[in-house]
N, C-alpha and C positions, 0 to 999 in steps of 0.2 A: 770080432766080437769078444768083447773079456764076459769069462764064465763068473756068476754069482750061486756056488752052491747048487750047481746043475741048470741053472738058469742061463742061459747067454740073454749080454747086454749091447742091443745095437742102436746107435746112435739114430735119431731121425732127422729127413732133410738135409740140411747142409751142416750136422754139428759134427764135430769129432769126439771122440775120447782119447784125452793122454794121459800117458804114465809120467810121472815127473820124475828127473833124474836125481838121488842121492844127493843132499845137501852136505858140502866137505865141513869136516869134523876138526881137521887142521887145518894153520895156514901154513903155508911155504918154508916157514923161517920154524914148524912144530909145536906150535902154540894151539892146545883145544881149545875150540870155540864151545861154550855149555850151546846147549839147545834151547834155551830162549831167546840169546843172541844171535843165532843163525838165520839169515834170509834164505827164507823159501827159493830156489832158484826157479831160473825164468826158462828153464829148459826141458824138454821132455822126448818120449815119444808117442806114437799115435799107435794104441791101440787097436779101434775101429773107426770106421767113418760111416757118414749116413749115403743113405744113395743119390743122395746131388739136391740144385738149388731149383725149385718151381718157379719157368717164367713166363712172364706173359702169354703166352701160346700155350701156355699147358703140358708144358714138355720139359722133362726132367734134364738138368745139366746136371753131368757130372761133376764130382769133388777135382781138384786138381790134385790134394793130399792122398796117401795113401796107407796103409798100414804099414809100420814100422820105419816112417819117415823122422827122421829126429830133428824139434823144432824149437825154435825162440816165438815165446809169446807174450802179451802186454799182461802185466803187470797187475792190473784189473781186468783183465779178462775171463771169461766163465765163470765153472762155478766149481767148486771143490767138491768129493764125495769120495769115502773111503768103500773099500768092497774086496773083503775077506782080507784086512790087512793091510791092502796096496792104498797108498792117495792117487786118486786120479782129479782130473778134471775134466769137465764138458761144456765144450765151447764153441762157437759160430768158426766157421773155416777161415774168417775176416778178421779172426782175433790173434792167429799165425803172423810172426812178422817176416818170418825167413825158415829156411829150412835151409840144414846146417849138411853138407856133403859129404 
């Protein structure tokens, strides 16, 4: 759960919350990049997750994700939300393309 000012924030159903990982400031060669030219990177990790996906039968699946899993996700996927500072996003488990080892 990420805490909001004594609040915790948990995800419902099958969404996640990730933290996104630090967008690099140089390149390789030492060149700064200003921050409007910077892409958002496509990587993060997992915060919280919800408690699974509702199916058919009424019966809760679990997430396959789990907290502090660190992940590549699409591009347009979720949705962005700041909270106390941090960018996160919250996104469908199906928005995950890979988890990174």
């Amino acid at each position: 759960m990420a805490k909001k000012k004594g609040n915790a924030i948990r995800p419902v159903g099958a969404k996640i919350l990730v933290k996104r990982v630090s967008a690099e400031e140089k390149t390789q060669g030492g060149i700064i990049i200003p921050d409007s030219s910077q892409e958002k990177p496509l990587e993060g990790e997992v915060v919280a997750v919800g408690k699974g996906r509702l199916n058919n039968k009424g019966e809760i699946t679990p997430l396959v994700l789990k907290k502090g899993d660190k992940v590549l996700f699409s591009k347009y996927g979720g949705n962005e939300l700041s909270i106390d500072g941090d960018d996160l996003m919250i996104m469908e488990e199906h928005d995950v393309l890979a988890v990174i080892s």
